[in-house]
mmJSON file of the N, C-alpha and C atoms, coordinates in Angstrom:
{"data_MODEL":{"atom_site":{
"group_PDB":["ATOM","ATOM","ATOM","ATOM","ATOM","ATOM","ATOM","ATOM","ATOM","ATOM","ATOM","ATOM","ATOM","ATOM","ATOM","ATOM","ATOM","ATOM","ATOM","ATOM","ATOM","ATOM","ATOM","ATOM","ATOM","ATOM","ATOM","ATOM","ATOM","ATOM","ATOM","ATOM","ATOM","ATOM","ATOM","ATOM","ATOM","ATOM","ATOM","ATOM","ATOM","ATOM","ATOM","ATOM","ATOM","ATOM","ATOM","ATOM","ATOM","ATOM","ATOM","ATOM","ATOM","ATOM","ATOM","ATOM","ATOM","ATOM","ATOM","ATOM","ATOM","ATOM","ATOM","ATOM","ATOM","ATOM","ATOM","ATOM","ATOM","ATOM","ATOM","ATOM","ATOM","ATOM","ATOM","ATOM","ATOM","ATOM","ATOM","ATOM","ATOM","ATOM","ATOM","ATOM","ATOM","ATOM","ATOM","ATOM","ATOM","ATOM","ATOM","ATOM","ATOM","ATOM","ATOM","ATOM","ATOM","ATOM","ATOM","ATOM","ATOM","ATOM","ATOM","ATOM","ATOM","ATOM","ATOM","ATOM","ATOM","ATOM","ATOM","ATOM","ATOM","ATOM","ATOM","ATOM","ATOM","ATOM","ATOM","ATOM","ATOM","ATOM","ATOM","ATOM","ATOM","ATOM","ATOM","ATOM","ATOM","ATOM","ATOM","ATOM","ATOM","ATOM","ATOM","ATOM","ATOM","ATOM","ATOM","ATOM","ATOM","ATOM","ATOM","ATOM","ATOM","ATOM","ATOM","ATOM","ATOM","ATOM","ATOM","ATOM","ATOM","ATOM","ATOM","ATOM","ATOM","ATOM","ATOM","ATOM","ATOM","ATOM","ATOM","ATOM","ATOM","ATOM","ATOM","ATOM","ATOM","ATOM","ATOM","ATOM","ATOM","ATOM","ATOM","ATOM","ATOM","ATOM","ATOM","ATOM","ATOM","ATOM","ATOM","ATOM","ATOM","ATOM","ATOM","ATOM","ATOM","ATOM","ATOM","ATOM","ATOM","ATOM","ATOM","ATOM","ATOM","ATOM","ATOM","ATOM","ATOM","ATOM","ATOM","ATOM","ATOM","ATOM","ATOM","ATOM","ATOM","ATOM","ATOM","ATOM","ATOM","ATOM","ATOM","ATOM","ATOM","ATOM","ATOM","ATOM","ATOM","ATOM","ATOM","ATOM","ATOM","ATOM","ATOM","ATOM","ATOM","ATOM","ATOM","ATOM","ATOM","ATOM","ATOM","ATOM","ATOM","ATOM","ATOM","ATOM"],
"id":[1,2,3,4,5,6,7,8,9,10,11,12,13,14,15,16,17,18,19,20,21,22,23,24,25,26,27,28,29,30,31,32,33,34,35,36,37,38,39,40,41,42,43,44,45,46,47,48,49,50,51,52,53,54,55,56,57,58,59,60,61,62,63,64,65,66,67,68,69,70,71,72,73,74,75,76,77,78,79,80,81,82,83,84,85,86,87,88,89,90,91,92,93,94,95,96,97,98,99,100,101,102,103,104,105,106,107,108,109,110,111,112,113,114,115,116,117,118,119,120,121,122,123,124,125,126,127,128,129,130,131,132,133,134,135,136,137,138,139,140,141,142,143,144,145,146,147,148,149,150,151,152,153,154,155,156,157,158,159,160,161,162,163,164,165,166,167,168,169,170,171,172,173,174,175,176,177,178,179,180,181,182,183,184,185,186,187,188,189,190,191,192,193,194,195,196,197,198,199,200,201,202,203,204,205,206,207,208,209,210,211,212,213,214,215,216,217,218,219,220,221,222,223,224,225,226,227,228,229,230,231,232,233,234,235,236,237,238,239,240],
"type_symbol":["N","C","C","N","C","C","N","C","C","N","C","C","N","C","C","N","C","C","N","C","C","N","C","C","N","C","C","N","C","C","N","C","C","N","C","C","N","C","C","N","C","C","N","C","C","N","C","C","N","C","C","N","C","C","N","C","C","N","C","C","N","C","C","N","C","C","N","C","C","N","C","C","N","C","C","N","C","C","N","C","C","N","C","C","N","C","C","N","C","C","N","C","C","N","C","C","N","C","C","N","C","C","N","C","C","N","C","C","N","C","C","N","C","C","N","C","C","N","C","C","N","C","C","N","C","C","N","C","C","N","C","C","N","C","C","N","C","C","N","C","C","N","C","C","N","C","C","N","C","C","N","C","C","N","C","C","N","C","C","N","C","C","N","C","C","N","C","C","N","C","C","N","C","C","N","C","C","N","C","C","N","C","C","N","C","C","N","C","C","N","C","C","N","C","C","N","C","C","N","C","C","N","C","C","N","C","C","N","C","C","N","C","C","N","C","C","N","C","C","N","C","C","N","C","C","N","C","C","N","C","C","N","C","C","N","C","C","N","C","C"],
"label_atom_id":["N","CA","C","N","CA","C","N","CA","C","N","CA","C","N","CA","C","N","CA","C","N","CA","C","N","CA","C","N","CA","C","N","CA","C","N","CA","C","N","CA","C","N","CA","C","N","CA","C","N","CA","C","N","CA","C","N","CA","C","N","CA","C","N","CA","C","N","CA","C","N","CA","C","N","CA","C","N","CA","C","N","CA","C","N","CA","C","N","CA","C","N","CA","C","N","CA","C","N","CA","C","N","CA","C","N","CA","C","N","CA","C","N","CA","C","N","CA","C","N","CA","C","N","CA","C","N","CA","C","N","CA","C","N","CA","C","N","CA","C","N","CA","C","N","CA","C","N","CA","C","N","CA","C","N","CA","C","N","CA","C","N","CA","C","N","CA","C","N","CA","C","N","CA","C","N","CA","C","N","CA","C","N","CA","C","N","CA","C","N","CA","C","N","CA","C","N","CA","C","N","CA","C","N","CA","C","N","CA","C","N","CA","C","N","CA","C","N","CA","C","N","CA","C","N","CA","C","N","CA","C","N","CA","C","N","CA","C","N","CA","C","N","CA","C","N","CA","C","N","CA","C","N","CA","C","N","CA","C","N","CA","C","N","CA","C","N","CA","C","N","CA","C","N","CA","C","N","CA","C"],
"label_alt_id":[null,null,null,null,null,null,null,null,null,null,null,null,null,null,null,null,null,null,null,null,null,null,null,null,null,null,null,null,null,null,null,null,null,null,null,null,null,null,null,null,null,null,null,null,null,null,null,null,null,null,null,null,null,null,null,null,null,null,null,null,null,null,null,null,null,null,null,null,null,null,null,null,null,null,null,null,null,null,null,null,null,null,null,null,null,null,null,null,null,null,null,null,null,null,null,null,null,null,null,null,null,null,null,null,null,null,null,null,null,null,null,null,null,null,null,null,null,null,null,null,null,null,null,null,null,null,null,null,null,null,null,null,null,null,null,null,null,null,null,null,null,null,null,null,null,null,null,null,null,null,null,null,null,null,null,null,null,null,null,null,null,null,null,null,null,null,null,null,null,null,null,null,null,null,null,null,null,null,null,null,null,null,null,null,null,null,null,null,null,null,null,null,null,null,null,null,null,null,null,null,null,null,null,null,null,null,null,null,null,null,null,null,null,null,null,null,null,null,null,null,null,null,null,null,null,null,null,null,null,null,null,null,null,null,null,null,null,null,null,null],
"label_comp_id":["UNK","UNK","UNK","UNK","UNK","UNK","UNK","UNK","UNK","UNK","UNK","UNK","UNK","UNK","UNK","UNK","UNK","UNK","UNK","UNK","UNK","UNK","UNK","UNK","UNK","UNK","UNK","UNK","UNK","UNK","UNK","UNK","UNK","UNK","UNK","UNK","UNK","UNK","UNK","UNK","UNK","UNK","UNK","UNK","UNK","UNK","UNK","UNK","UNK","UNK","UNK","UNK","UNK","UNK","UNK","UNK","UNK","UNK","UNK","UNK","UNK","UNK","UNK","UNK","UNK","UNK","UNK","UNK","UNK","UNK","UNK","UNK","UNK","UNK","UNK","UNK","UNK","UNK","UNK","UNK","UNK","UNK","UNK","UNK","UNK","UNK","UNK","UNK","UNK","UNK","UNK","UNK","UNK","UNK","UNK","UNK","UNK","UNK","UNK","UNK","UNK","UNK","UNK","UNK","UNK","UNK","UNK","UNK","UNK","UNK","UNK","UNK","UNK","UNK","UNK","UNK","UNK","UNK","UNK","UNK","UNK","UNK","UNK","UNK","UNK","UNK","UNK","UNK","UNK","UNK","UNK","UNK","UNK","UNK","UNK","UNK","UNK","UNK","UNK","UNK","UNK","UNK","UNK","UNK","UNK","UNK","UNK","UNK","UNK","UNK","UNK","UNK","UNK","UNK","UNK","UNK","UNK","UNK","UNK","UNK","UNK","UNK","UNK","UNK","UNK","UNK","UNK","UNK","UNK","UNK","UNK","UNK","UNK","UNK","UNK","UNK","UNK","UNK","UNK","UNK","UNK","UNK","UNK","UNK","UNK","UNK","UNK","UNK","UNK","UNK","UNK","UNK","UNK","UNK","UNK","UNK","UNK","UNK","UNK","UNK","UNK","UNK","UNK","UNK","UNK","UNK","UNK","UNK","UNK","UNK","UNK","UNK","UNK","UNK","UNK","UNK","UNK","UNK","UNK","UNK","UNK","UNK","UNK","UNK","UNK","UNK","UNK","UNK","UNK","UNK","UNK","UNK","UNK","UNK","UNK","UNK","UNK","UNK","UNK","UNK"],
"label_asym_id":["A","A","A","A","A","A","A","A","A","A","A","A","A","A","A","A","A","A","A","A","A","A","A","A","A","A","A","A","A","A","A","A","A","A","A","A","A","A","A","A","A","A","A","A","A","A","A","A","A","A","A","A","A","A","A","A","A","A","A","A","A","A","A","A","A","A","A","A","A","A","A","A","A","A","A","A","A","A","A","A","A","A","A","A","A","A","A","A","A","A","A","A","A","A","A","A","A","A","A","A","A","A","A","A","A","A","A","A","A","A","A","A","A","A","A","A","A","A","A","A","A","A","A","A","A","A","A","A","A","A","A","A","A","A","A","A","A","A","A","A","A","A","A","A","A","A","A","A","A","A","A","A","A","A","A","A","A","A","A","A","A","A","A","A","A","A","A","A","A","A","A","A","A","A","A","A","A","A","A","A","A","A","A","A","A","A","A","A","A","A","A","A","A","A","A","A","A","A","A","A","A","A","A","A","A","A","A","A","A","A","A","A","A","A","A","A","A","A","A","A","A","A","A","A","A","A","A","A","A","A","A","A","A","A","A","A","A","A","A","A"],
"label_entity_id":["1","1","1","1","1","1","1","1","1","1","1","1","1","1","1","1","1","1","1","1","1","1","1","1","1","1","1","1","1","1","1","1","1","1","1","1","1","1","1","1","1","1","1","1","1","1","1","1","1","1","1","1","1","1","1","1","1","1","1","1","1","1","1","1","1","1","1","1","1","1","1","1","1","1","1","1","1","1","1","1","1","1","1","1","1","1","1","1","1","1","1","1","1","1","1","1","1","1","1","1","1","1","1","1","1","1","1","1","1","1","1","1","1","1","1","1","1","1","1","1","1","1","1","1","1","1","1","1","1","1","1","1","1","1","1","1","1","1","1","1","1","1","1","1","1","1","1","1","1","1","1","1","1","1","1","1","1","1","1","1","1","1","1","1","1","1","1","1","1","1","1","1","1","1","1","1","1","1","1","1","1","1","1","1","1","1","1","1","1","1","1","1","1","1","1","1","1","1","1","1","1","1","1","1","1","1","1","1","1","1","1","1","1","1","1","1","1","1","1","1","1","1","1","1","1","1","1","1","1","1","1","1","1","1","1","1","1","1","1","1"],
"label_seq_id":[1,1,1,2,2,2,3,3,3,4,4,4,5,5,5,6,6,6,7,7,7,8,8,8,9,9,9,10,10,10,11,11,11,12,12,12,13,13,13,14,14,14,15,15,15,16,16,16,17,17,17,18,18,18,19,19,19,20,20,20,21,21,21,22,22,22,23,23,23,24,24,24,25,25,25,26,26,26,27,27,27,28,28,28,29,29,29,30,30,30,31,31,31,32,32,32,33,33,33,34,34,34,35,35,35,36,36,36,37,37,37,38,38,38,39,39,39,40,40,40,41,41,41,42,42,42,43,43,43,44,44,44,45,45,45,46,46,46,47,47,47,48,48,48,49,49,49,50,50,50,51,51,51,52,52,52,53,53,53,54,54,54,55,55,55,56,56,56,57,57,57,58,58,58,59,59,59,60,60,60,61,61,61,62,62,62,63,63,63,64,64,64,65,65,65,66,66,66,67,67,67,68,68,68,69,69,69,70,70,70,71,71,71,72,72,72,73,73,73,74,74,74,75,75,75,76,76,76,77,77,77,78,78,78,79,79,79,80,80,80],
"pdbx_PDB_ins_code":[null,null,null,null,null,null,null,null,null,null,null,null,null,null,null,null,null,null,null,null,null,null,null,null,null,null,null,null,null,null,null,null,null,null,null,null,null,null,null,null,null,null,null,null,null,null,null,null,null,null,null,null,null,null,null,null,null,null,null,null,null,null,null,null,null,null,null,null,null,null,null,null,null,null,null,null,null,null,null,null,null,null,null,null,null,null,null,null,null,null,null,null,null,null,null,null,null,null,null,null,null,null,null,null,null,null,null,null,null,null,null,null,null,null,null,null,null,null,null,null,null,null,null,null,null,null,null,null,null,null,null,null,null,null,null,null,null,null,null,null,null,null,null,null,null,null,null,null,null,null,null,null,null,null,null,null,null,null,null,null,null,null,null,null,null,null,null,null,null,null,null,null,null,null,null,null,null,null,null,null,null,null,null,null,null,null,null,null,null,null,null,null,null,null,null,null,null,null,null,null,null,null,null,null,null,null,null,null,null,null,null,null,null,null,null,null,null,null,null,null,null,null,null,null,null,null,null,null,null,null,null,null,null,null,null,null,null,null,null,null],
"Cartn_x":[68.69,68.895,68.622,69.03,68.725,67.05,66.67,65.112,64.487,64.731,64.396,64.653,66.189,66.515,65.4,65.071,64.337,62.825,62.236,61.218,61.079,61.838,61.582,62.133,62.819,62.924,61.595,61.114,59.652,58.836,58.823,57.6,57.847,59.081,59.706,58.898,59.128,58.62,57.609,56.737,55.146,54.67,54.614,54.254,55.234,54.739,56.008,56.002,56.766,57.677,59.248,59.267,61.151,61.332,62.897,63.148,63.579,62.66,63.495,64.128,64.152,65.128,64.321,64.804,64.324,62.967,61.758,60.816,60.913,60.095,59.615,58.496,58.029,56.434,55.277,54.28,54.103,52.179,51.408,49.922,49.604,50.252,50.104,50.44,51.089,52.138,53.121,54.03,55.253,55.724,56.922,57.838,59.218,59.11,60.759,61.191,62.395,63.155,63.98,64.039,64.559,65.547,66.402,66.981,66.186,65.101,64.103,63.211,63.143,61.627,61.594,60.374,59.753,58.709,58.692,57.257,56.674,55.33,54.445,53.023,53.343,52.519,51.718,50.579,49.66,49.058,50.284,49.849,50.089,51.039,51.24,50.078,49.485,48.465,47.568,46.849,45.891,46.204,47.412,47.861,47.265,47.776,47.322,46.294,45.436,43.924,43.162,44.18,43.35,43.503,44.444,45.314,44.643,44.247,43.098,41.954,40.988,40.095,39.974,41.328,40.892,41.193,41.861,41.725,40.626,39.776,38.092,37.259,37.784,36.908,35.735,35.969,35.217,35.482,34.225,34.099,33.805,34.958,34.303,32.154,31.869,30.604,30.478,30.093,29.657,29.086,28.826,28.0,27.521,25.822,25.534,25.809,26.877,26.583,26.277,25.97,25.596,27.214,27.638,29.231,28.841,27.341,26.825,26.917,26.216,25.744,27.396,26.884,27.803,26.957,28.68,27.657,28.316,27.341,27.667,28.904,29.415,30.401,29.761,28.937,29.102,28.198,27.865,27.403,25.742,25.006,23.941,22.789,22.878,21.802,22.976,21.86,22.524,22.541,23.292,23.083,23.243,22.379,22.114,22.885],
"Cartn_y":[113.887,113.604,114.84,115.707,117.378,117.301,117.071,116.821,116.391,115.045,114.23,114.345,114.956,116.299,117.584,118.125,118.821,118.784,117.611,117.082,116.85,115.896,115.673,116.014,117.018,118.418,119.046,119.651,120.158,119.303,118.677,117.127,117.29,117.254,116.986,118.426,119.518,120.917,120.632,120.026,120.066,119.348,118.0,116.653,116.528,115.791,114.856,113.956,113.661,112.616,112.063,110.924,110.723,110.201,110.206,109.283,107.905,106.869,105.582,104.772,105.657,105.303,104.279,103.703,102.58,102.361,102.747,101.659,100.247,99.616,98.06,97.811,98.504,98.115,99.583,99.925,101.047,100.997,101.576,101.094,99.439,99.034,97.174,96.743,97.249,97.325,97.179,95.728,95.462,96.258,96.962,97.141,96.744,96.345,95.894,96.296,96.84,97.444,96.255,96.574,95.794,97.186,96.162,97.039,98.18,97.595,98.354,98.694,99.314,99.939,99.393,99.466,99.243,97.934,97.236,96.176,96.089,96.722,96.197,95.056,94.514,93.472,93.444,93.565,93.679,92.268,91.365,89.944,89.959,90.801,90.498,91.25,92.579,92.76,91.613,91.154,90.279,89.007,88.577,87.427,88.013,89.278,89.834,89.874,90.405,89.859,88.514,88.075,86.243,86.018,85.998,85.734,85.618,87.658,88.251,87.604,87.382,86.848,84.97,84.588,83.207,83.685,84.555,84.55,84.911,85.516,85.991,84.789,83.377,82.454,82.668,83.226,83.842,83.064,82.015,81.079,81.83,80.775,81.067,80.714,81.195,80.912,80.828,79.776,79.418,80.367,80.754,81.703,81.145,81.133,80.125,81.041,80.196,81.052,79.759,80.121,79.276,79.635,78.841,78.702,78.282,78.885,78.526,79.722,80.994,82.018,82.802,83.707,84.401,85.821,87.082,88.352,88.938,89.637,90.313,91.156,92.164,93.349,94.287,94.353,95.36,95.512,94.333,93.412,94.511,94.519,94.954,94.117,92.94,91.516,90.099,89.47,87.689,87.182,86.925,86.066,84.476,83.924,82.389,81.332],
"Cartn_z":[64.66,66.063,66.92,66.602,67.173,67.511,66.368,66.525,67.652,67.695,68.565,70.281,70.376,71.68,72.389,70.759,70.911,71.642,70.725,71.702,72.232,72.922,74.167,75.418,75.016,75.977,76.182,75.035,74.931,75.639,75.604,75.961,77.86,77.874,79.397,80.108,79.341,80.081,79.937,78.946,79.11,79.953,80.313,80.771,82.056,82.803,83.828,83.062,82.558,81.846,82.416,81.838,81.809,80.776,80.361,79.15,79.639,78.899,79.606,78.444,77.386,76.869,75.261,74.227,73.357,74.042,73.194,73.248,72.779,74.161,73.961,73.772,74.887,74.847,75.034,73.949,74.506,74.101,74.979,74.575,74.556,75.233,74.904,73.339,72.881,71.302,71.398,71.211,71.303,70.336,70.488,69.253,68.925,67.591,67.657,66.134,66.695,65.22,64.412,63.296,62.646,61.104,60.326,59.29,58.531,58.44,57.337,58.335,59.349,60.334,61.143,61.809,63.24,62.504,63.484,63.373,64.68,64.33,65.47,65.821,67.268,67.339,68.588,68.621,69.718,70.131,69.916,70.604,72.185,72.501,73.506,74.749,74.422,74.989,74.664,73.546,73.702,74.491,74.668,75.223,77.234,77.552,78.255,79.053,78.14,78.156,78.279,77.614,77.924,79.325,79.603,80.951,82.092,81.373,82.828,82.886,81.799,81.632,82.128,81.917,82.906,84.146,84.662,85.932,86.751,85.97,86.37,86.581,86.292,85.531,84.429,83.646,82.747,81.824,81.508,80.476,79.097,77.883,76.634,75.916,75.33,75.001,73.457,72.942,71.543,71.148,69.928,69.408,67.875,67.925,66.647,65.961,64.358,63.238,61.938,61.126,60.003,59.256,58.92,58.207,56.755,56.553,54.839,54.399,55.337,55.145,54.296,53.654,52.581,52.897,52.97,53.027,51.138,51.148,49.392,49.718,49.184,48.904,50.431,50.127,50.928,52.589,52.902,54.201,54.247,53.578,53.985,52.75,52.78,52.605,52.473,53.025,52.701,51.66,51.241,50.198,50.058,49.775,50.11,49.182],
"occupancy":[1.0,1.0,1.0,1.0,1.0,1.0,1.0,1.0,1.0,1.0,1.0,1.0,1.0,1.0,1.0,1.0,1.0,1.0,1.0,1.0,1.0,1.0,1.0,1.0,1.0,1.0,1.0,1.0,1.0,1.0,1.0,1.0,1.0,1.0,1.0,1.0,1.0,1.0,1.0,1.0,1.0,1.0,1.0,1.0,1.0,1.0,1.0,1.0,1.0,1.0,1.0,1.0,1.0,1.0,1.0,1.0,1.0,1.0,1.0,1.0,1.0,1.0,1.0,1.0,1.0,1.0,1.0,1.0,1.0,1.0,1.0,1.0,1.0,1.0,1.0,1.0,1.0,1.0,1.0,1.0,1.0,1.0,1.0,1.0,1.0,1.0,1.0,1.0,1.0,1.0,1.0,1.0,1.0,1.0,1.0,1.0,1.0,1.0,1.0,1.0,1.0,1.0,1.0,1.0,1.0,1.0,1.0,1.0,1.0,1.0,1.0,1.0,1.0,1.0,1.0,1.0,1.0,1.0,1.0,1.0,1.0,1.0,1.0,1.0,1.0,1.0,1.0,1.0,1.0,1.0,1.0,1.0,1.0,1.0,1.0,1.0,1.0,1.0,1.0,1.0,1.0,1.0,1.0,1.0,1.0,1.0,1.0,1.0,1.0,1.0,1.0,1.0,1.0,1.0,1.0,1.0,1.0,1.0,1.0,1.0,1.0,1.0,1.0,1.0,1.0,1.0,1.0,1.0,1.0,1.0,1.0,1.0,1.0,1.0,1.0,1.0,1.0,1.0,1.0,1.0,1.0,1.0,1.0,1.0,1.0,1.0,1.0,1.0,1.0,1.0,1.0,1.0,1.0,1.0,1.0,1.0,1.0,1.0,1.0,1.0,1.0,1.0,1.0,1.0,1.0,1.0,1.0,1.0,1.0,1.0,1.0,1.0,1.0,1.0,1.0,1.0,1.0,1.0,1.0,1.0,1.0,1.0,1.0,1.0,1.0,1.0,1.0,1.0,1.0,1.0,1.0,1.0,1.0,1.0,1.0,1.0,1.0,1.0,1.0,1.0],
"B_iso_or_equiv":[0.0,0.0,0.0,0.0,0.0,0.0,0.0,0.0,0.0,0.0,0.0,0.0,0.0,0.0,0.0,0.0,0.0,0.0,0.0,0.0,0.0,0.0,0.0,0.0,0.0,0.0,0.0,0.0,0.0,0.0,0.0,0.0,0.0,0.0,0.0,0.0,0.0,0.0,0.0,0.0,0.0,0.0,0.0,0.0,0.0,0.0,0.0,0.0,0.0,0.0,0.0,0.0,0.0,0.0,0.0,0.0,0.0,0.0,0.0,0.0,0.0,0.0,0.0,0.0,0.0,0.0,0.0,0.0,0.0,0.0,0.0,0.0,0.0,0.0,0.0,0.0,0.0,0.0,0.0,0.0,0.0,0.0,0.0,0.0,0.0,0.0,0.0,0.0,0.0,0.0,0.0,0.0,0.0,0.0,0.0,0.0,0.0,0.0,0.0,0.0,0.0,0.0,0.0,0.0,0.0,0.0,0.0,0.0,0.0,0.0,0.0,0.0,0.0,0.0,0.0,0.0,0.0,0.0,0.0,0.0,0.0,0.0,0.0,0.0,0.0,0.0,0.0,0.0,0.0,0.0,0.0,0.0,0.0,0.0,0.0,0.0,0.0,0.0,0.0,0.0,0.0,0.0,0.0,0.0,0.0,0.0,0.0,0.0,0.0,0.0,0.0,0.0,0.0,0.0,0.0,0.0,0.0,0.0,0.0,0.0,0.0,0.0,0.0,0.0,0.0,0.0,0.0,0.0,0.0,0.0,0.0,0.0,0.0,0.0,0.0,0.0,0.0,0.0,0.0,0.0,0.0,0.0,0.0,0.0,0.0,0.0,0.0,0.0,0.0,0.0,0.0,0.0,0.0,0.0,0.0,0.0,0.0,0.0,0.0,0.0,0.0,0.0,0.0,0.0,0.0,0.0,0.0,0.0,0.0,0.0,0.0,0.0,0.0,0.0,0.0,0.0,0.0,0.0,0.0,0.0,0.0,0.0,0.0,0.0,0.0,0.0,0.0,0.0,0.0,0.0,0.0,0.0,0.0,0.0,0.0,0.0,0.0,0.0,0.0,0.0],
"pdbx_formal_charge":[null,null,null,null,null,null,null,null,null,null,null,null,null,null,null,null,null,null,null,null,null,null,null,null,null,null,null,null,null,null,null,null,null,null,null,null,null,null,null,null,null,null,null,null,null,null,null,null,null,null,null,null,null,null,null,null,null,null,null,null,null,null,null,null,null,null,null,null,null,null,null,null,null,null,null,null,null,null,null,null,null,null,null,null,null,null,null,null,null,null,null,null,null,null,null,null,null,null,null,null,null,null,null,null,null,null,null,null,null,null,null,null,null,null,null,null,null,null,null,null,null,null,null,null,null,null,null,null,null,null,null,null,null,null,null,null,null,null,null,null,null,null,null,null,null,null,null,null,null,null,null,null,null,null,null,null,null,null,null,null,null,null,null,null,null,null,null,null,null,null,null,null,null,null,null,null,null,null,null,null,null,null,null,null,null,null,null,null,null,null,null,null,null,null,null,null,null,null,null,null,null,null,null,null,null,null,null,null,null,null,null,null,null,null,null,null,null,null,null,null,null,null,null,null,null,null,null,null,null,null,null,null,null,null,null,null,null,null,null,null],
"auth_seq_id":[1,1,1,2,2,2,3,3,3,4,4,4,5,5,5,6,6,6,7,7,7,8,8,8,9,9,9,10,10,10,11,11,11,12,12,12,13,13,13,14,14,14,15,15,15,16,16,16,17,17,17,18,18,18,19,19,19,20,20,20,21,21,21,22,22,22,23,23,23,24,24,24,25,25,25,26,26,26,27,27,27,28,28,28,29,29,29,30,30,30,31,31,31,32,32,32,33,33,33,34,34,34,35,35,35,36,36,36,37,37,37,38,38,38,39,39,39,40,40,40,41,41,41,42,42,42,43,43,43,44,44,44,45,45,45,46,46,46,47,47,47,48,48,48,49,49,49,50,50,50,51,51,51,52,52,52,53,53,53,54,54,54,55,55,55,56,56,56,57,57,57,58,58,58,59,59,59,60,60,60,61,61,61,62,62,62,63,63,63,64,64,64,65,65,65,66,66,66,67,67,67,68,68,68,69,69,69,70,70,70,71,71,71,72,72,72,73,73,73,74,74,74,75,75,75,76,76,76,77,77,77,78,78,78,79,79,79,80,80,80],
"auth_comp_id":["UNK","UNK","UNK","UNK","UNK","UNK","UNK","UNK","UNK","UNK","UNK","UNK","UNK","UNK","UNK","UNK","UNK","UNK","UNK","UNK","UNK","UNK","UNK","UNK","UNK","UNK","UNK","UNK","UNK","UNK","UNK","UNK","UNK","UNK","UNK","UNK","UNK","UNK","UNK","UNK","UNK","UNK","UNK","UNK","UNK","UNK","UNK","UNK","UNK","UNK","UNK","UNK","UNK","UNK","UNK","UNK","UNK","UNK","UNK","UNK","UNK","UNK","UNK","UNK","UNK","UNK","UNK","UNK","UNK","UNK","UNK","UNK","UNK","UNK","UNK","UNK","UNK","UNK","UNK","UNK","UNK","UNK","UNK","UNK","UNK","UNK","UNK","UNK","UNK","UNK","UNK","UNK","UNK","UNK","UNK","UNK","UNK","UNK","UNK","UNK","UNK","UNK","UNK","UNK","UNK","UNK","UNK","UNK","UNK","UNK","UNK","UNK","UNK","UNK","UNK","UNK","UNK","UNK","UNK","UNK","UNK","UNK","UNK","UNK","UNK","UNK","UNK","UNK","UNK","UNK","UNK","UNK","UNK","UNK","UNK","UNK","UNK","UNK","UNK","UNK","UNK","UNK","UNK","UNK","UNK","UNK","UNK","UNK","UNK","UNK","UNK","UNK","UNK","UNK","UNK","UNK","UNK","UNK","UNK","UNK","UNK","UNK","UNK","UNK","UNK","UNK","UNK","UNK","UNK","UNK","UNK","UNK","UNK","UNK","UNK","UNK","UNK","UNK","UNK","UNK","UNK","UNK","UNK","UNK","UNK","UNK","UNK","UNK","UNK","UNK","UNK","UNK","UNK","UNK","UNK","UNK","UNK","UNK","UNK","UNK","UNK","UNK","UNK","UNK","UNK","UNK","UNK","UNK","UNK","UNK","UNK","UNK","UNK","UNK","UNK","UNK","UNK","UNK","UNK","UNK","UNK","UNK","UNK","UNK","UNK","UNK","UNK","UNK","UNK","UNK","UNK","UNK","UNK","UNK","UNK","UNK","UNK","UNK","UNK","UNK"],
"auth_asym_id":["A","A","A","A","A","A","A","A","A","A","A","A","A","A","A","A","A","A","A","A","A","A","A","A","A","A","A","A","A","A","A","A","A","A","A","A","A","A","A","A","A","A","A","A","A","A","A","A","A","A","A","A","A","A","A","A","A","A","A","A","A","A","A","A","A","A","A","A","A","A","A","A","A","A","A","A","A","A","A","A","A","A","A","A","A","A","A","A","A","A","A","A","A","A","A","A","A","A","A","A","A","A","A","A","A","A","A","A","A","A","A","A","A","A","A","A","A","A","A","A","A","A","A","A","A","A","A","A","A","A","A","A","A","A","A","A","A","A","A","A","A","A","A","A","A","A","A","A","A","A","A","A","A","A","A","A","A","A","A","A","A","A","A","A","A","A","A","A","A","A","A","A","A","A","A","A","A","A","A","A","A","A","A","A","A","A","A","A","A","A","A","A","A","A","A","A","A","A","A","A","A","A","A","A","A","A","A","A","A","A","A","A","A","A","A","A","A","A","A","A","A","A","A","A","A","A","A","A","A","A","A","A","A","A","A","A","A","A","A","A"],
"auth_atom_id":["N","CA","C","N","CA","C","N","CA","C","N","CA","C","N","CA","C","N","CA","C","N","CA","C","N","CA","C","N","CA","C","N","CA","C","N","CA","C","N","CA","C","N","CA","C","N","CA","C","N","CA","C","N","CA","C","N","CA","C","N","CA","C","N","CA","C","N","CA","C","N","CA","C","N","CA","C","N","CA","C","N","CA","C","N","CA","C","N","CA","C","N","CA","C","N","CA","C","N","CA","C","N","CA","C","N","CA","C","N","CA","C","N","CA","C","N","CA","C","N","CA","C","N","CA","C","N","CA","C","N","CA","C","N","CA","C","N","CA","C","N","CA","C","N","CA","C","N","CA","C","N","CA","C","N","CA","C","N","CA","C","N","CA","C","N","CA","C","N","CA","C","N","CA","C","N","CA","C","N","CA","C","N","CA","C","N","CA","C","N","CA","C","N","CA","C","N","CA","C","N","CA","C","N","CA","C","N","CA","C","N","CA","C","N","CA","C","N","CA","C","N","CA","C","N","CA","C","N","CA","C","N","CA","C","N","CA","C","N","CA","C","N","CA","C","N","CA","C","N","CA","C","N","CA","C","N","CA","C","N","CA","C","N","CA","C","N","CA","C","N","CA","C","N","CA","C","N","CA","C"],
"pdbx_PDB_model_num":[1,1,1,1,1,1,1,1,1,1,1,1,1,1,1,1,1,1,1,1,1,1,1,1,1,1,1,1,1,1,1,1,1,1,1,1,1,1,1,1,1,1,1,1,1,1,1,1,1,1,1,1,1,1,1,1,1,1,1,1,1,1,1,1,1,1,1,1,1,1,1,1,1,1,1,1,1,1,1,1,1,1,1,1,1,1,1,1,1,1,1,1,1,1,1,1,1,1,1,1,1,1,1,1,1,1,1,1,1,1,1,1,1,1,1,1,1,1,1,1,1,1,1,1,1,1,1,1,1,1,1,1,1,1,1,1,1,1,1,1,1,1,1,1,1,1,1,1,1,1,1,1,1,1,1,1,1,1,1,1,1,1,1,1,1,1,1,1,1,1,1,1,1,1,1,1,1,1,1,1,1,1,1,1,1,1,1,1,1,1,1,1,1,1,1,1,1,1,1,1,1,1,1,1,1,1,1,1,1,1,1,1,1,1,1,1,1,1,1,1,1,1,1,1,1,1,1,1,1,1,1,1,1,1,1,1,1,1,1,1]
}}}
């Protein structure tokens, strides 16, 4: 815990910063703690993004692919 004082003391003299305390949301990366760690989920930026994007009216567009086609190990030839 000292640690964590420490830094962001340091951080505070370096940066304008504040502490606001528990991250929630940070880079468009929800976080949420749980017993065993942190889990993170970047649905909620992409949810984000959709959002914006209908509000542009910015239509989706098909894109042909063949759903036969197979790539090998290591994606440099087709294999039929």
């Amino acid at each position: 815990m000292i640690r964590i004082v420490e830094t962001k003391r340091y951080l505070t003299y370096i940066f304008k910063m504040k502490d606001l305390g528990e991250v929630d949301i940070i880079l468009g990366i929800k976080v949420k703690k749980h017993n065993s760690g942190y889990a993170l989920n970047q649905s909620y930026y992409i949810e984000k993004m959709l959002d914006k994007f209908k509000h542009l009216n910015i239509n989706e567009a098909k894109t042909p692919f063949d759903s036969n086609m197979k790539l090998n190990d290591y994606c440099d030839k087709v294999v039929a």
